[in-house]
C-alpha positions as CSV (number, residue, x, y, z in Angstrom):
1,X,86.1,74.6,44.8
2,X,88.0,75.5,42.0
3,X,90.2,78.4,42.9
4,X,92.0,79.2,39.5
5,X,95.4,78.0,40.5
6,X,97.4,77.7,37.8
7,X,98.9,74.0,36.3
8,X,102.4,74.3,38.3
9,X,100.6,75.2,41.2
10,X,98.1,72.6,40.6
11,X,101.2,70.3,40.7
12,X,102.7,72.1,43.4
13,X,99.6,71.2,45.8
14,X,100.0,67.2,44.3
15,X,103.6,67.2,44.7
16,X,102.9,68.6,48.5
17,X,100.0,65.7,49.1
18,X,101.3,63.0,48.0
19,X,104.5,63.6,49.8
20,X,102.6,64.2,52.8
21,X,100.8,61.3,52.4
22,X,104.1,59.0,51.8
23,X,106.7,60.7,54.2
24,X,104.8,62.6,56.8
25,X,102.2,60.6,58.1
26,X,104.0,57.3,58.8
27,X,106.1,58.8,60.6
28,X,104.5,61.7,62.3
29,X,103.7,60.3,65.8
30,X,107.6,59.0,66.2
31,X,109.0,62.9,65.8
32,X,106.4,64.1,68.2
33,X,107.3,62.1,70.6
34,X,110.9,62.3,70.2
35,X,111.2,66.1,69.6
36,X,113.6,64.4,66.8
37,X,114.4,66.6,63.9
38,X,113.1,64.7,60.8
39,X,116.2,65.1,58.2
40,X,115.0,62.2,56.0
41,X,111.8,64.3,55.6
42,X,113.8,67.1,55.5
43,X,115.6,65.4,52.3
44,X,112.3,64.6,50.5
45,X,111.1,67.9,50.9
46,X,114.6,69.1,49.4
47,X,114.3,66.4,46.5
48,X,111.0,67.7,45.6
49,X,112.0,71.5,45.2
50,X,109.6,72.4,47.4
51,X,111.8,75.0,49.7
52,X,112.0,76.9,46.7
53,X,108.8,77.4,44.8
54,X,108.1,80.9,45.8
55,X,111.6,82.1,45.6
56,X,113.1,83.9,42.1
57,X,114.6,81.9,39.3
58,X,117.7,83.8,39.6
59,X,118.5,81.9,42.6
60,X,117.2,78.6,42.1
61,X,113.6,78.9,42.9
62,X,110.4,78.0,40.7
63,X,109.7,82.0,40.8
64,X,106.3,81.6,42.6
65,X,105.1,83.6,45.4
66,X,103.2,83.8,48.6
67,X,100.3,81.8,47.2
68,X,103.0,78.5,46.0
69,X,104.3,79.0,49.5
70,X,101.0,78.7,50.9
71,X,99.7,75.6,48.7
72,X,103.4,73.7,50.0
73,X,102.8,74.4,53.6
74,X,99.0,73.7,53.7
75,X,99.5,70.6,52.3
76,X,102.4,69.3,54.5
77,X,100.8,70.5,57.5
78,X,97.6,68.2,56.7
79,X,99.8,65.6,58.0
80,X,101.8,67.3,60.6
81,X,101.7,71.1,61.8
82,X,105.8,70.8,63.1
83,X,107.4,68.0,60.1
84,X,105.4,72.1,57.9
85,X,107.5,74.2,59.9
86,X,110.9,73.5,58.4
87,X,109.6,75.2,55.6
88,X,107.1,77.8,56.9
89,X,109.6,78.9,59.3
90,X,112.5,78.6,56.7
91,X,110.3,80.9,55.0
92,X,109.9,83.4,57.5
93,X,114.0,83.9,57.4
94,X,114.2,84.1,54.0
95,X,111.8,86.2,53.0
96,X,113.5,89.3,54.8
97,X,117.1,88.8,52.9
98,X,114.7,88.4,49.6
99,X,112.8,91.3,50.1
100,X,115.4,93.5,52.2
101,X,119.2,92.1,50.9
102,X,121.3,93.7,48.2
103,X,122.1,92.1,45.0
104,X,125.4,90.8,47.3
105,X,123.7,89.2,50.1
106,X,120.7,87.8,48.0
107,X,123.6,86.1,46.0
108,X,125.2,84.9,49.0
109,X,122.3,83.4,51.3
110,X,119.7,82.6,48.5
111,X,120.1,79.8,46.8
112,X,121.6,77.4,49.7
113,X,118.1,78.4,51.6
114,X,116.1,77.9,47.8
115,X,117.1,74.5,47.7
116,X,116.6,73.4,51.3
117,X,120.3,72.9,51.5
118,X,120.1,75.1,54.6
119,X,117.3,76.4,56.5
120,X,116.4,80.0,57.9
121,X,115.0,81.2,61.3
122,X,113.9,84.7,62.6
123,X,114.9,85.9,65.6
124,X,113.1,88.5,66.2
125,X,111.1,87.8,70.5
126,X,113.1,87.9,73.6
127,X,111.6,87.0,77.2
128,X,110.6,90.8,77.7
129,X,109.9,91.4,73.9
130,X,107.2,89.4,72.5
131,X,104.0,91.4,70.8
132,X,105.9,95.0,71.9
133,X,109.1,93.5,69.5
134,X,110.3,97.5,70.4
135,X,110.9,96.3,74.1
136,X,113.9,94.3,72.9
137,X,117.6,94.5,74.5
138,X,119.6,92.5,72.2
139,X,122.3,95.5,71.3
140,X,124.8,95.8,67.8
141,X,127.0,98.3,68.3
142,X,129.4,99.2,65.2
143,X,132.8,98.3,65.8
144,X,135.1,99.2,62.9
145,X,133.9,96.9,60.1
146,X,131.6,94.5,62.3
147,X,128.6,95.2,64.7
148,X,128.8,93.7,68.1
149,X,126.2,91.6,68.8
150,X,125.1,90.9,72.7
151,X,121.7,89.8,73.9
152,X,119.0,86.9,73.7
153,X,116.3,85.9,71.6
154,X,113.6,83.2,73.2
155,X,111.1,80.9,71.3
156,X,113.2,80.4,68.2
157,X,111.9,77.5,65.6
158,X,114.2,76.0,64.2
159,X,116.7,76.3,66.6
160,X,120.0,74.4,66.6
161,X,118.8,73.3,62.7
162,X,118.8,76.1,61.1
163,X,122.3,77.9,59.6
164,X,121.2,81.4,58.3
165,X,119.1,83.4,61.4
166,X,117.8,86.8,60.9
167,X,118.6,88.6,64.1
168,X,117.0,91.5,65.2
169,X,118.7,93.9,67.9
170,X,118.4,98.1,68.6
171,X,121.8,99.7,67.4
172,X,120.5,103.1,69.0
173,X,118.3,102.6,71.8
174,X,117.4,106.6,72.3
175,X,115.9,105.8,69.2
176,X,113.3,103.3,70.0
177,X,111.6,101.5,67.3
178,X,113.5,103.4,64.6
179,X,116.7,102.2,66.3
180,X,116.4,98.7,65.4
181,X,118.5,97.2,62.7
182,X,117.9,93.2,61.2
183,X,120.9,91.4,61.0
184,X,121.9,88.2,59.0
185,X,124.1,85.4,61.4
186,X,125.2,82.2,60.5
187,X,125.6,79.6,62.6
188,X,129.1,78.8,64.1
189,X,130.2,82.8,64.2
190,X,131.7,83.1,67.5
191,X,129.9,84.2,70.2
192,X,126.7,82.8,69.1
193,X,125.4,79.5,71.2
194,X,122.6,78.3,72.1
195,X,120.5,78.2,75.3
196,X,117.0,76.6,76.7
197,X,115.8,73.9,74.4
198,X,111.8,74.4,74.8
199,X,109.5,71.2,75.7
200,X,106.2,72.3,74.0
201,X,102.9,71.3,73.8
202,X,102.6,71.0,69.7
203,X,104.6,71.3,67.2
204,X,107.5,69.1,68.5
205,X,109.2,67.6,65.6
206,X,110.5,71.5,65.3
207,X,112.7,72.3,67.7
208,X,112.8,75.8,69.8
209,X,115.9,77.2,71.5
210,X,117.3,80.6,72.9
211,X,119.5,82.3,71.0
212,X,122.7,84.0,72.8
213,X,124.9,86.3,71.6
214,X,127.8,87.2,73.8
215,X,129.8,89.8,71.9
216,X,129.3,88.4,68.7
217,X,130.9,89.9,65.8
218,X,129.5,90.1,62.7
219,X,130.5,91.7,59.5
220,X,128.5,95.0,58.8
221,X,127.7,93.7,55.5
222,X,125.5,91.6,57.2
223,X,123.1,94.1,58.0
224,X,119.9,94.2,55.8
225,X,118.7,97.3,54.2
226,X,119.7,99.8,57.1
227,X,120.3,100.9,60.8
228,X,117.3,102.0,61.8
229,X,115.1,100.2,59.4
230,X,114.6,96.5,61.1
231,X,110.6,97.2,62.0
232,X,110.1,97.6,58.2
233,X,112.2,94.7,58.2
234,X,109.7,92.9,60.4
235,X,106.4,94.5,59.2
236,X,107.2,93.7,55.7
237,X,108.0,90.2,56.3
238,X,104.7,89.7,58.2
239,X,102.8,91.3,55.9
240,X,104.3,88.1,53.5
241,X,104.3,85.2,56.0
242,X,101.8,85.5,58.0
243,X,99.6,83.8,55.4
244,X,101.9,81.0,56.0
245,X,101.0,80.9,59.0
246,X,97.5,80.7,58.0
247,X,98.3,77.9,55.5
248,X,99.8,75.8,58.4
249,X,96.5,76.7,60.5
250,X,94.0,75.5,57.5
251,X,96.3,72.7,56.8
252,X,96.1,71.4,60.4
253,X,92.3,72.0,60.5
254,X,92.0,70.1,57.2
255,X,93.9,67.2,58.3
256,X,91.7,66.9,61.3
257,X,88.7,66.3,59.7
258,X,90.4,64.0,57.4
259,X,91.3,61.8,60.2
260,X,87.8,62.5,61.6
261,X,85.6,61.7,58.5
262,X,88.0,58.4,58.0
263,X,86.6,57.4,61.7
264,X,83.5,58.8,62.4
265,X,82.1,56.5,58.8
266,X,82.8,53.3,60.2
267,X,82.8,53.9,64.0
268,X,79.0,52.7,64.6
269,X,77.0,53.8,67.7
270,X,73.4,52.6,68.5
271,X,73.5,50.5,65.5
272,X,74.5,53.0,62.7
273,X,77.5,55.1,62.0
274,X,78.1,58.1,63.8
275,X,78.9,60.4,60.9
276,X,75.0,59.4,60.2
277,X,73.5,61.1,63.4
278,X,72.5,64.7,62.9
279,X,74.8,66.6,65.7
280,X,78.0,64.8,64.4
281,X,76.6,65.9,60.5
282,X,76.0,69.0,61.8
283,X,79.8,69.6,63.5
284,X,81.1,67.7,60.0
285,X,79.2,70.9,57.8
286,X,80.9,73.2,60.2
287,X,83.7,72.5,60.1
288,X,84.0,72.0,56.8
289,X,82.5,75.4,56.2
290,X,84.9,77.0,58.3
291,X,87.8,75.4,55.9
292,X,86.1,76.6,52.8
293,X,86.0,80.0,53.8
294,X,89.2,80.3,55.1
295,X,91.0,79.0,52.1
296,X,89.0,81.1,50.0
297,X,90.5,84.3,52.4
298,X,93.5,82.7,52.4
299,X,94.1,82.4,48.6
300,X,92.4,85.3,47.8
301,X,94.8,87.5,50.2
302,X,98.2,85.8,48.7
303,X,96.7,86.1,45.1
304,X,96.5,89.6,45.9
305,X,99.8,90.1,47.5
306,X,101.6,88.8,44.8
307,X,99.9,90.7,41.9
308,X,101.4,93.9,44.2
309,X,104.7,92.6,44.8
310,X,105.7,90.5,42.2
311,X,106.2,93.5,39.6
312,X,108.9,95.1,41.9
313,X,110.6,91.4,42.8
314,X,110.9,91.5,39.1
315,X,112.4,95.0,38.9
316,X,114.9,94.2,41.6
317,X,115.8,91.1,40.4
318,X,116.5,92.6,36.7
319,X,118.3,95.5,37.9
320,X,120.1,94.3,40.7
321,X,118.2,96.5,42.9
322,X,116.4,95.7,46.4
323,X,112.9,94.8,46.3
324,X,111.7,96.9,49.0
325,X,113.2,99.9,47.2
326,X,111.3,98.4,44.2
327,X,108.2,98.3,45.8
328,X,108.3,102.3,47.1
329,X,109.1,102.7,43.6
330,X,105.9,101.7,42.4
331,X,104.0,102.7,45.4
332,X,103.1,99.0,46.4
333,X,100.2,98.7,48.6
334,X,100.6,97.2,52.2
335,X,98.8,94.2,53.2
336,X,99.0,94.2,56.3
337,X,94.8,94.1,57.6
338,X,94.2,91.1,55.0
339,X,97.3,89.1,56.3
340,X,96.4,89.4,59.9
341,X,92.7,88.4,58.7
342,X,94.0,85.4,57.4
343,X,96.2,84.6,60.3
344,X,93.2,85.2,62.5
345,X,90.3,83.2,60.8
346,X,92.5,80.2,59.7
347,X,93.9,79.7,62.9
348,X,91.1,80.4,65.0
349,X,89.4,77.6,62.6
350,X,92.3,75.5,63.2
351,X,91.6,75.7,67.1
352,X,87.8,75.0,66.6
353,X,88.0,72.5,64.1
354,X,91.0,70.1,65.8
355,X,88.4,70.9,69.3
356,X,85.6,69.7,67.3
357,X,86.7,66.6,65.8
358,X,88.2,65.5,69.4
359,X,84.6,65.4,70.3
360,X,83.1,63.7,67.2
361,X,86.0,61.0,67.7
362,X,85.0,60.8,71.4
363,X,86.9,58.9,73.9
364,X,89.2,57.6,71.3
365,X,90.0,60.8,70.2
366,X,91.6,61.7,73.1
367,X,94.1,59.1,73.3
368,X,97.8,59.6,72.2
369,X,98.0,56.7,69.5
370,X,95.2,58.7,67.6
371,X,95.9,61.3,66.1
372,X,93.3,63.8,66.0
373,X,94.4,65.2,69.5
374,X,98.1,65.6,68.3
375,X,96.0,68.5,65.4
376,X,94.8,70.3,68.6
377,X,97.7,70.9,70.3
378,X,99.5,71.8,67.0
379,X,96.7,73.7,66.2
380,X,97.2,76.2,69.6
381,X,100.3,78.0,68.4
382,X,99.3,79.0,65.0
383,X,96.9,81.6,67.1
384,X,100.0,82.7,69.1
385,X,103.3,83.0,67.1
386,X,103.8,85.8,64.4
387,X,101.7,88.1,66.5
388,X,99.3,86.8,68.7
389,X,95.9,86.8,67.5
390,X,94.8,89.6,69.6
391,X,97.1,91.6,68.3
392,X,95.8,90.9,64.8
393,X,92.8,91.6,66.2
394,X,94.5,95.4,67.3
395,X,95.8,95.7,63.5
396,X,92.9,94.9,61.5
397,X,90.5,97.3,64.2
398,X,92.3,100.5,63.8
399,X,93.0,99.6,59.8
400,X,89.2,99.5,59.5
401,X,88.5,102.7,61.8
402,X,90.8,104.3,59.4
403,X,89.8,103.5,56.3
404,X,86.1,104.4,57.5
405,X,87.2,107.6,58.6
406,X,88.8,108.2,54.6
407,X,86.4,107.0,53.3
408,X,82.2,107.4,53.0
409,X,80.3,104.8,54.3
């Protein structure tokens, strides 16, 4: 299908494959089962500008957007869901301080994270404050000219590897949600250590920690945007990564029918090969369907969200100015239902998919030295983190019931 990508992102996506191809999948199954983090990847993805494409030229990037972000992560994620993650959840960090920072802190954080140099996380779910973020009890209280920081964030990828976290805590609890503030730490600030290292199911070459914060002081210009404003912080963000997400899902489920296809064609069964009897053909079209449609949402939705955005990123980055400001400015449409709908269809086809082509692979396919079963448990957390599908689910219903009611049917 030809999508109309332009030629850089057309090189972008054979940049991304052929490093998968060369650097990912050789050494996949040794950093799932180690839980290793895979620097010499790491370093190839770094040497390839890859970290960087969607980011502005002002600070090093290729001055892409969500749709270059995307085409990287799908691709890198055909070979391994968690190797994808250190730049899907890199991405997740950074785009807050790109869309959220002043000219000051975009000048300070951006371009070591635009070149891969260090990597971001977002801390945003404690162990009482997962899809209800508003439930959190991480505190910052202003001290002079730092915020105190005290608390504990769970289910953090990246982990010990990453160096710039944005941290989310209440700086005015009577307020509730509009008490929250977003906060950018560094690693090695005092008071911030680490806690549980998580043994997960998927996903392991990324590792996930607990973050602790035991009166941990951190300059107030640290603070992104302002008090108050850390669920715009959030919401904005996911409205921008959560086709990430998506592109990790569809990458997943497109690497498991790669593997699949590569078997099932010389596999043979009752005297022929099994891609030739009519159930496995008929799970192959699935499946294949299901990709095809959920790339097209997918590129469709980041398409759309960078025609919106992109004119205030370049506002902002010409006069100094911050993009979220920019994009008020111009009255810059949320996407908030189409997001979710990507997250939701290309993860729930990365679930169905990675299932499927277990089965077509049979008793093989189950086995740990093949490694179709290692897409479906990657596969299982792309429905989960970011907002659980459900919740998704939640968004996109009552954004529909409210358009309908603006709107004649």
């Amino acid at each position: 299908m030809d999508y109309g990508l332009s030629e850089t992102q057309n090189e972008i996506v054979s940049v991304a494959y052929q490093l998968m191809r060369e650097k990912i999948r050789p050494v996949r199954e040794h950093y799932d089962k180690t839980e290793d983090f895979p620097w010499p990847v790491v370093d190839a993805i770094r040497q390839a500008d890859l970290f960087g494409v969607y980011l502005p030229e002002k600070y090093g990037g290729m001055g892409g957007g969500t749709l270059d972000l995307c085409l990287v992560v799908e691709q890198l994620s055909r070979g391994c869901g968690g190797i994808a993650l250190c730049v899907a959840g890199s991405g997740l960090g950074t785009i807050p301080i790109l869309l959220f920072g002043n000219e000051a802190q975009r000048q300070k954080w951006l371009p070591d994270l635009t070149s891969g140099k260090k990597i971001a996380a977002f801390a945003i779910t404690e162990a009482e404050a997962g899809s209800d973020a508003t439930a959190m009890k991480a505190t910052a209280k202003l001290d002079g000219d730092h915020y105190i920081l005290n608390g504990a964030k769970a289910f953090i990828s990246g982990g010990k590897i990453a160096e710039t976290y944005v941290v989310f805590a209440t700086t005015n609890p009577a307020r509730g949600a509009r008490g929250i503030g977003a906060f950018v730490v560094e690693k090695g600030t005092p008071g911030f250590t680490f806690g549980k290292k998580e043994d997960k199911m998927g996903i392991r070459a990324n590792p996930t920690y607990e973050l602790i914060f035991q009166n941990c002081r951190i300059p107030k210009e640290n603070l992104l945007y302002k008090e108050g404003y850390g669920l715009f912080v959030a919401q904005t963000t996911f409205d921008m990564s959560r086709p990430g997400v998506a592109a990790q899902g569809l990458g997943i489920a497109q690497g498991a029918l790669d593997e699949t296809l590569a078997y099932v064609r010389v596999r043979k069964q009752f005297g022929q090969p099994v891609s030739s009897h009519q159930a496995i053909g008929h799970m192959i079209a699935d499946c294949s369907t299901a990709i095809e449609s959920s790339r097209a949402l997918l590129y469709a939705t980041a398409k759309a969200v960078d025609a919106a955005v992109k004119p205030a990123m370049d506002a902002a980055m010409a006069k100094g100015t911050i993009v979220f400001d920019e994009m008020n400015a111009l009255k810059v449409r949320r996407y908030t239902k189409e997001s979710a709908m990507c997250k939701v269809l290309c993860s729930d086809t990365a679930m169905k998919v990675s299932v499927d082509c277990v089965q077509m692979c049979g008793g093989i396919g189950y086995m740990r030295d093949f490694p179709v079963e290692k897409y479906m448990r990657d596969a299982k957390i792309t429905q989960i983190y970011e907002g659980t599908n459900q919740i998704q689910r939640n968004e996109i219903a009552a954004m529909v019931i409210k358009e309908a009611a603006t709107h004649k049917l």
